[in-house]
NUKE-805647 format. One line per field, with one value per residue: residue number from 1; residue in one letter; z, x, y of N, C-alpha, C in turn. Coordinates in nm, 3 decimals. Example, Ala and Ser with C-alpha at 12.3 -4.5 7.8 and 13.67 -1.06 7.14 Angstrom:
<atoms>
nr	1,2
rest	a,s
n_Z	0.780,0.708
n_X	1.319,1.285
n_Y	-0.569,-0.225
ca_Z	0.780,0.714
ca_X	1.230,1.367
ca_Y	-0.450,-0.106
c_Z	0.780,0.787
c_X	1.320,1.290
c_Y	-0.330,0.003
</atoms>
This chain:
<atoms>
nr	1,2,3,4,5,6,7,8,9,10,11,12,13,14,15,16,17,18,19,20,21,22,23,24,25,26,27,28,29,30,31,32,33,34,35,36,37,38,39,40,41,42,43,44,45,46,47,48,49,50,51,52,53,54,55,56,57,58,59,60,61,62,63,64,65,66,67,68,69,70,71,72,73,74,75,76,77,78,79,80,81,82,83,84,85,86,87,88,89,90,91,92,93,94,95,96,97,98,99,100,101,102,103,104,105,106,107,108,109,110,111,112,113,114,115,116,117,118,119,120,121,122,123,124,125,126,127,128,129,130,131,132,133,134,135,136,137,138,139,140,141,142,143,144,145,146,147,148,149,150,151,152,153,154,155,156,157,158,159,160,161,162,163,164,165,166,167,168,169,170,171,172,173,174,175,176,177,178,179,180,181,182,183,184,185,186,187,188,189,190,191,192,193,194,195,196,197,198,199,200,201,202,203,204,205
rest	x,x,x,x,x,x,x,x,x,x,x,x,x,x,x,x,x,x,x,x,x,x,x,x,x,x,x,x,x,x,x,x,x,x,x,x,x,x,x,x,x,x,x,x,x,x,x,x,x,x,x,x,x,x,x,x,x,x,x,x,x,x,x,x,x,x,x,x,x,x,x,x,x,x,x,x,x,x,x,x,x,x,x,x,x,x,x,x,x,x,x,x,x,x,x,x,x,x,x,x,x,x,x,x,x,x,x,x,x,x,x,x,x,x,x,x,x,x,x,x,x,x,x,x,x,x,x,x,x,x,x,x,x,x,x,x,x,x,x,x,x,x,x,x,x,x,x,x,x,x,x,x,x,x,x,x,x,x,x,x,x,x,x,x,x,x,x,x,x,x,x,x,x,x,x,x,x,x,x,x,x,x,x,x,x,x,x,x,x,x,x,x,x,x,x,x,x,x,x,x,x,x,x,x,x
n_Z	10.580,10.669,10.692,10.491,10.348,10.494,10.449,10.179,10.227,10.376,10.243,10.040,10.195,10.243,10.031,9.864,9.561,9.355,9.159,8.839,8.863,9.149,9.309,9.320,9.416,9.662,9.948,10.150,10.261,10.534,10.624,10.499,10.702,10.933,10.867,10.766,11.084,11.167,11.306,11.214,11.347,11.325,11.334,11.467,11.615,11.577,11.506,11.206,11.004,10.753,10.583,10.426,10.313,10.250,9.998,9.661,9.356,9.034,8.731,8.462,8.272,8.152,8.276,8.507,8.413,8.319,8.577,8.959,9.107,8.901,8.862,9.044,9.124,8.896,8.980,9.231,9.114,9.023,8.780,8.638,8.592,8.333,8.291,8.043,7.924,7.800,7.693,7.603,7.803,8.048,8.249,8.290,8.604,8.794,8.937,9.197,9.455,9.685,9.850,9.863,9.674,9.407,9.290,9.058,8.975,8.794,8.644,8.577,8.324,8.248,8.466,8.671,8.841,9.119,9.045,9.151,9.103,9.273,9.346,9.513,9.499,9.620,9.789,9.967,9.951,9.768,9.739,9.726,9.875,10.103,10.065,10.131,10.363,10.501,10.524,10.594,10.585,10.658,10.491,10.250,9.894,9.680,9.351,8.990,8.726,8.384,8.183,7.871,7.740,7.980,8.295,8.615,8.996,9.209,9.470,9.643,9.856,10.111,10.267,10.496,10.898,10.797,10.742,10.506,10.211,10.018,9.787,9.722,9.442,9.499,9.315,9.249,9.032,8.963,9.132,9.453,9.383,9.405,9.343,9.357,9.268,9.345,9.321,9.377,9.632,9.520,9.443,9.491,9.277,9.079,9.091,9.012,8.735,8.678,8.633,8.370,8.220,8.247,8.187,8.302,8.187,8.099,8.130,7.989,7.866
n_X	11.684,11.547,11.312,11.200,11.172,10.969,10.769,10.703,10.578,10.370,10.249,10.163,10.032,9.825,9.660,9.631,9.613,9.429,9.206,8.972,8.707,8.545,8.439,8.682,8.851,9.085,9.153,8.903,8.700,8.751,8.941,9.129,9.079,9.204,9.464,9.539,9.527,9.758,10.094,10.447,10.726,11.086,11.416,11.528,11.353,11.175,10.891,10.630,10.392,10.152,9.979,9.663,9.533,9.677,9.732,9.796,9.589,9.630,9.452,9.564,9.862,9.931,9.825,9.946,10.244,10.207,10.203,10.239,10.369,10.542,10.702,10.852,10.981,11.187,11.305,11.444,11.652,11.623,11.536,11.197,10.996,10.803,10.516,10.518,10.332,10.137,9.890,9.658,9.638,9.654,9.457,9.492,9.453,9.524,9.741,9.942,10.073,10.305,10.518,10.823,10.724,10.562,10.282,10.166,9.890,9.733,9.488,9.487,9.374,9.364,9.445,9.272,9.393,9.507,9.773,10.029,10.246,10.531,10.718,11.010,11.198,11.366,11.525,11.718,11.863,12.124,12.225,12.237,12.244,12.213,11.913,11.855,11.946,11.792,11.515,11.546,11.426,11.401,11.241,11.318,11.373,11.707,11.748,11.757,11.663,11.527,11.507,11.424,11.712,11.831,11.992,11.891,11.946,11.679,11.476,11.235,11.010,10.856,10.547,10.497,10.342,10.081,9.860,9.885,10.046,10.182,10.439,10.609,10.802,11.095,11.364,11.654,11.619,11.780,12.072,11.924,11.691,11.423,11.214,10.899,10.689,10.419,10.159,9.821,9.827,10.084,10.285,10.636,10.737,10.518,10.497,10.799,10.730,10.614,10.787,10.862,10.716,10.633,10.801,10.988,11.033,11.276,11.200,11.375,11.338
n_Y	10.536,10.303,10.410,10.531,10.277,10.176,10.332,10.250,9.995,10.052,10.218,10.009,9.892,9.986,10.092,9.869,9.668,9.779,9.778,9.876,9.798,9.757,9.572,9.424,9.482,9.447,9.590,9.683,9.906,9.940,9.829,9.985,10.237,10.119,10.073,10.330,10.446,10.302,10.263,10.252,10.169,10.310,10.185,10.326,10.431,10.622,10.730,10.670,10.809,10.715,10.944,10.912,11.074,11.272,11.198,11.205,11.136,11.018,10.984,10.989,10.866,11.095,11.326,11.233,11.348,11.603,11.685,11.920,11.770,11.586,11.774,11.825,11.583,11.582,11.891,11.796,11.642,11.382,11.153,11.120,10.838,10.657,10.383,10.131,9.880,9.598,9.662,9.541,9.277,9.394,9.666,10.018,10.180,10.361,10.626,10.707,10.913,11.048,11.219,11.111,10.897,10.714,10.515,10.318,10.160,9.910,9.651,9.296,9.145,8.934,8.725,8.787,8.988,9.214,9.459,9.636,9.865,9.950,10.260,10.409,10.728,10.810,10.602,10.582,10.330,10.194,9.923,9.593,9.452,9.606,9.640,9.370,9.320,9.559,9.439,9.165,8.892,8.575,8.399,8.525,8.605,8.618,8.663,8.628,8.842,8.955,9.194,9.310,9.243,9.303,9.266,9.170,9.211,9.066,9.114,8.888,8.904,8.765,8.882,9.040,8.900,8.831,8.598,8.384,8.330,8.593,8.706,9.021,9.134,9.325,9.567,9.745,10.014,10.188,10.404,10.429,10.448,10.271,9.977,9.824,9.512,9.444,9.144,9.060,8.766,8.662,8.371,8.296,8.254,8.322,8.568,8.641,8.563,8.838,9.032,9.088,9.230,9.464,9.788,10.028,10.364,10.610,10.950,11.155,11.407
ca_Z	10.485,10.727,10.720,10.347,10.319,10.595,10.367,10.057,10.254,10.408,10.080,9.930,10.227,10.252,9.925,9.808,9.459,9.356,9.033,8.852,8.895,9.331,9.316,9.248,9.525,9.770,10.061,10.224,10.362,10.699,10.634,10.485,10.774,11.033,10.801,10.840,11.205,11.219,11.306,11.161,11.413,11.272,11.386,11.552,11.686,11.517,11.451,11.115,10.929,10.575,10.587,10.330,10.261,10.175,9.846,9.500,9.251,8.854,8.662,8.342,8.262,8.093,8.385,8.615,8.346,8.359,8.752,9.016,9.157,8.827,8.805,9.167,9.096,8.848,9.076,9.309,9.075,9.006,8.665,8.621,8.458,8.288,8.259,7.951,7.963,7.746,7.729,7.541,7.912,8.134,8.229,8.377,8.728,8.826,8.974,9.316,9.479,9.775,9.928,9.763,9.564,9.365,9.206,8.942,8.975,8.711,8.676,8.525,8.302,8.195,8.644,8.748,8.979,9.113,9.036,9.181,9.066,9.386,9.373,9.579,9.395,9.733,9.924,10.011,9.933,9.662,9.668,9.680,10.032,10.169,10.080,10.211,10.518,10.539,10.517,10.699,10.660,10.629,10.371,10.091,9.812,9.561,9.287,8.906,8.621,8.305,8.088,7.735,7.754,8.096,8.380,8.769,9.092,9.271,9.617,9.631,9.999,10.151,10.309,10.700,10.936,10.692,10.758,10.392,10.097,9.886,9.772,9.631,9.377,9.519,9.271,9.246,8.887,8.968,9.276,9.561,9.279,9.470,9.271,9.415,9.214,9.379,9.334,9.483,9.656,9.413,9.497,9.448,9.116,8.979,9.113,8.937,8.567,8.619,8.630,8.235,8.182,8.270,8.163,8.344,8.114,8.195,8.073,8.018,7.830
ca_X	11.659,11.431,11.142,11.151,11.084,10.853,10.665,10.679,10.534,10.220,10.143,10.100,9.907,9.707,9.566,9.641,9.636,9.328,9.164,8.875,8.624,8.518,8.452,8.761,8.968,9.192,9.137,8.805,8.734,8.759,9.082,9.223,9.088,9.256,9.609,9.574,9.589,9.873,10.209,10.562,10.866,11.183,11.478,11.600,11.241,11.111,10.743,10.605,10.228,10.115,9.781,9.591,9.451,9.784,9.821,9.737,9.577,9.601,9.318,9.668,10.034,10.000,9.818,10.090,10.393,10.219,10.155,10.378,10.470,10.653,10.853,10.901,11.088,11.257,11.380,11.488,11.769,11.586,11.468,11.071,10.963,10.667,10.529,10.485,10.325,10.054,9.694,9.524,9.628,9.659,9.374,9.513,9.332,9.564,9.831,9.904,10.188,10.317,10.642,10.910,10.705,10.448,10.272,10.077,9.767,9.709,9.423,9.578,9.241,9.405,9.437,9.179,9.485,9.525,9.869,10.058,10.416,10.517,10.846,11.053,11.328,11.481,11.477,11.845,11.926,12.264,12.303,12.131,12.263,12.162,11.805,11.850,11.970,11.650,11.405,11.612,11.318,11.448,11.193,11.310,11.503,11.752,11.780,11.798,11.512,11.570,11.403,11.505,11.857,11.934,11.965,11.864,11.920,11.558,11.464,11.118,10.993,10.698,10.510,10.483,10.183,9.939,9.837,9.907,10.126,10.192,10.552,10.693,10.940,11.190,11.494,11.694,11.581,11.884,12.088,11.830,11.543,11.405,11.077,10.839,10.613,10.297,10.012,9.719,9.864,10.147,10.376,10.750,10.746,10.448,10.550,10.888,10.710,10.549,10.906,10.952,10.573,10.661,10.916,10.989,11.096,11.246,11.167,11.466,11.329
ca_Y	10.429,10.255,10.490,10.530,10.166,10.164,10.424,10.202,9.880,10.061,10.251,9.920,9.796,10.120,10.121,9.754,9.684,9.793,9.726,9.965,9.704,9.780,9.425,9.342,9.562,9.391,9.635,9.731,10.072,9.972,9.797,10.153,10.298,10.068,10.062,10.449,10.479,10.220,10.290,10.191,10.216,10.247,10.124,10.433,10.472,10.727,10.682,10.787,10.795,10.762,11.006,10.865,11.204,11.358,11.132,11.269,11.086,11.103,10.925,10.919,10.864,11.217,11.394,11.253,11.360,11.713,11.786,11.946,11.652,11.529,11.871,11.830,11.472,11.667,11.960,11.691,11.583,11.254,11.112,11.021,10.730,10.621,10.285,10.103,9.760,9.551,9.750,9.443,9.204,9.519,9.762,10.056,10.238,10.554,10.659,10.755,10.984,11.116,11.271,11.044,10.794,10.739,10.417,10.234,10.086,9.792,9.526,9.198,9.110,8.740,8.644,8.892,9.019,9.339,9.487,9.770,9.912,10.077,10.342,10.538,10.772,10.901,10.565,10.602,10.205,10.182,9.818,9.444,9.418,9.722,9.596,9.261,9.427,9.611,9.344,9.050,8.803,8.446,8.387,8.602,8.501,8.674,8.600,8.781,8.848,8.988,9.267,9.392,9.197,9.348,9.171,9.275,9.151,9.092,8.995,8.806,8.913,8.764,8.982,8.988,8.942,8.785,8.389,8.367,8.354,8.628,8.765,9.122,9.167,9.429,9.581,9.900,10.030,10.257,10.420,10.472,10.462,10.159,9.977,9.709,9.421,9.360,9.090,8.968,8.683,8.571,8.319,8.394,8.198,8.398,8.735,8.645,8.609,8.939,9.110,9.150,9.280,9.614,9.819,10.221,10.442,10.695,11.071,11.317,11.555
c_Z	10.531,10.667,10.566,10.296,10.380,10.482,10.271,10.121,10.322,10.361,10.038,10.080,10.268,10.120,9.861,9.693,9.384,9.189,8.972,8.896,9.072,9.322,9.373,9.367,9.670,9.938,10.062,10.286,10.482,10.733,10.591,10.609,10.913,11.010,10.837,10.972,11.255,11.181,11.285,11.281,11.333,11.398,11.530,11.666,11.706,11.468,11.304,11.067,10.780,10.584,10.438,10.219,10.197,10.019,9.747,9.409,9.147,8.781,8.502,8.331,8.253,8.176,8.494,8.561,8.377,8.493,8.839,9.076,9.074,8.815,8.907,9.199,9.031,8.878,9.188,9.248,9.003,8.857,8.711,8.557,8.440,8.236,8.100,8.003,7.820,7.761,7.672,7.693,8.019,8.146,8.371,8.484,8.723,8.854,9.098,9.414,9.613,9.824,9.803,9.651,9.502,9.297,9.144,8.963,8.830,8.745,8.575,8.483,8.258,8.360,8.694,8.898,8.949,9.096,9.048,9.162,9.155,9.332,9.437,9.528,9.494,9.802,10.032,10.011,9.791,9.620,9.756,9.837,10.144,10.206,10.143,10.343,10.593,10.608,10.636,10.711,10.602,10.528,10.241,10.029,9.741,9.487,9.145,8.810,8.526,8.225,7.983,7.752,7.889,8.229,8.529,8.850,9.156,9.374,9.642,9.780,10.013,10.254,10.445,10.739,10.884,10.716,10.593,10.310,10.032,9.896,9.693,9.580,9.399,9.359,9.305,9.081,8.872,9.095,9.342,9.480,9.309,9.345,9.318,9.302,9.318,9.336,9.412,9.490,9.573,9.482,9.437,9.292,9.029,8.971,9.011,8.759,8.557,8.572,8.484,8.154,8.239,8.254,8.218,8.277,8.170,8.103,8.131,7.907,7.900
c_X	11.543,11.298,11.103,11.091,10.956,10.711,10.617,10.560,10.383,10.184,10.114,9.975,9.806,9.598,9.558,9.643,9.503,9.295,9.016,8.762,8.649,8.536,8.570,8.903,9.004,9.166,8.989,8.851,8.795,8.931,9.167,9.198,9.177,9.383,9.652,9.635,9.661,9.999,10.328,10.673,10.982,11.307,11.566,11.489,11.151,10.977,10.702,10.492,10.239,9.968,9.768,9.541,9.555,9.852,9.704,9.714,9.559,9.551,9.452,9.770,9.993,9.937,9.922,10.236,10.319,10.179,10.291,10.436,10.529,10.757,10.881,11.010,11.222,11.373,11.461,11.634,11.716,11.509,11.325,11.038,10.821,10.617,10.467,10.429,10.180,9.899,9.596,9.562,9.590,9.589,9.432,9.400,9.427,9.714,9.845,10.056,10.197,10.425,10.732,10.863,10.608,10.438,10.157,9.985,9.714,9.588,9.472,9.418,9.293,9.406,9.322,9.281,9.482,9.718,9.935,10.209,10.437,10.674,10.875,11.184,11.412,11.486,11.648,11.919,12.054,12.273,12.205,12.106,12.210,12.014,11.786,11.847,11.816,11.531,11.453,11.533,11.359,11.379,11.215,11.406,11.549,11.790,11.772,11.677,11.586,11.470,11.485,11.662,11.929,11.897,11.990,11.880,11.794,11.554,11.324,11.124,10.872,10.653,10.424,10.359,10.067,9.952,9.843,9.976,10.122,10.362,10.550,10.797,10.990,11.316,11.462,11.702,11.769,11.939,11.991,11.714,11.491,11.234,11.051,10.755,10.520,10.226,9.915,9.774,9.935,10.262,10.497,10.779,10.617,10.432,10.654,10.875,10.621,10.663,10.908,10.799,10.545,10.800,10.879,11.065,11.115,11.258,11.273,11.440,11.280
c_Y	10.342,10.295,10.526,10.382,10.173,10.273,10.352,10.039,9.954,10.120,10.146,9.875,9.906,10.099,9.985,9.772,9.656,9.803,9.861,9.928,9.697,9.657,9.352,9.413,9.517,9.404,9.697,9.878,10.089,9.901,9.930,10.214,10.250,10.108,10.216,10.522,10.367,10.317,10.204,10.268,10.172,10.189,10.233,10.511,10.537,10.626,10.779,10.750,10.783,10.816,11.006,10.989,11.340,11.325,11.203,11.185,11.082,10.999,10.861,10.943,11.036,11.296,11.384,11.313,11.528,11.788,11.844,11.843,11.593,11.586,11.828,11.682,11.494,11.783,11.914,11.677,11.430,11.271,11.038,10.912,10.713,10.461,10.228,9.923,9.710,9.587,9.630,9.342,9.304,9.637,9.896,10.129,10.357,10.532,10.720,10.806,11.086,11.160,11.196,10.921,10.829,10.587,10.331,10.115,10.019,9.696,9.427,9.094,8.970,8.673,8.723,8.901,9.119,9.349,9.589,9.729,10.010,10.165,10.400,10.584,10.830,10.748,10.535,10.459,10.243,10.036,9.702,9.455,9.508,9.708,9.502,9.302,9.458,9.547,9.232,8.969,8.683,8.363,8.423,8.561,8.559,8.598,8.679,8.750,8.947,9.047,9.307,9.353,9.216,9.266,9.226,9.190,9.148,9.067,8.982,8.823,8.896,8.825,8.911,8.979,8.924,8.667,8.315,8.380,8.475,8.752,8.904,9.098,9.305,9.429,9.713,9.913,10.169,10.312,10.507,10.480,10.280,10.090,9.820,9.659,9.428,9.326,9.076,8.813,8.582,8.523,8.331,8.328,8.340,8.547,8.758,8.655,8.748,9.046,9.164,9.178,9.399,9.718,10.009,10.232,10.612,10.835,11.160,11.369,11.695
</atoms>
């Protein structure tokens, strides 16, 4: 459970939340290249990598609904989803996928924020606590958000090792189907109104 998070927290800081506009992109080369040859210990001590060069990227929803890595979610046992969200605020960039996740690259043309929808559909979490657990950072806060009538537990975690503010919105979109919020430096209030400006849908046919 560790090392699946550990995967989900230095995909986002590998690639940050990168926008189409260069300009406008979070992380520097030389910061991907540093983030690359960093290491995550888990708790059991196992060391593990994210090689940059092993992720796949799909330019659209419907290139990522037809590649092998969607059947391969599929063959898994696991349901895909697809995001839906506002195209006149929201310019999408790609999509980006590797082992158990994969996730959504957004530019947020009303903040000029970058915005990434991270996932992992194996990450072996079940329940609020399990996540809390995980994280353990005396900063984070649960608390609940609401999309289409339904209502989620979240946990607003600010993110370690930076001299600066900026929070993720964690939930479980379902069991062990784990899904992260990221901004460019949003504080846990404005992370929290991005929650119901995206909705995963999910594809069983």
């Amino acid at each position: 459970m560790k090392k699946l998070i550990c995967t989900l927290m230095i995909t986002t800081m590998l690639f940050g939340c990168s926008s189409a506009d260069t300009e406008n992109s979070s992380i520097t080369e030389e910061n991907k290249i540093e983030t690359k040859e960093s290491i995550t210990e888990t708790k059991d001590e196992e060391k593990m990598y994210v090689d940059e060069d092993t992720v796949i990227i799909y330019e659209t929803q419907e290139e990522f609904r037809n590649s092998d890595f969607y059947n391969k979610i599929k063959n898994e046992g696991f349901t895909p989803y697809l995001l839906e969200f506002d195209e006149e605020r929201y310019e999408f960039n790609n999509i980006r996928a590797d082992k158990s996740w994969y996730d959504f690259y957004l530019y947020d043309i009303q903040t000029s924020k970058n915005v990434c929808i991270s996932t992992i559909y194996n990450s072996g979490i079940k329940t609020m606590s399990e996540l809390q657990e995980t994280f353990g950072n005396e900063d984070d806060i649960v608390t609940t958000a609401e999309i289409n009538g339904q209502t989620h537990d979240v946990l607003l975690s600010q993110r370690p090792y930076v001299d600066y503010v900026e929070y993720s919105l964690f939930y479980l979109l379902e069991e062990e189907y784990l899904i992260s919020i990221n901004v460019d430096n949003a504080t846990s209030d404005e992370i929290l109104e991005y929650f119901d400006d995206f909705e995963l849908v999910a594809d069983n046919g």
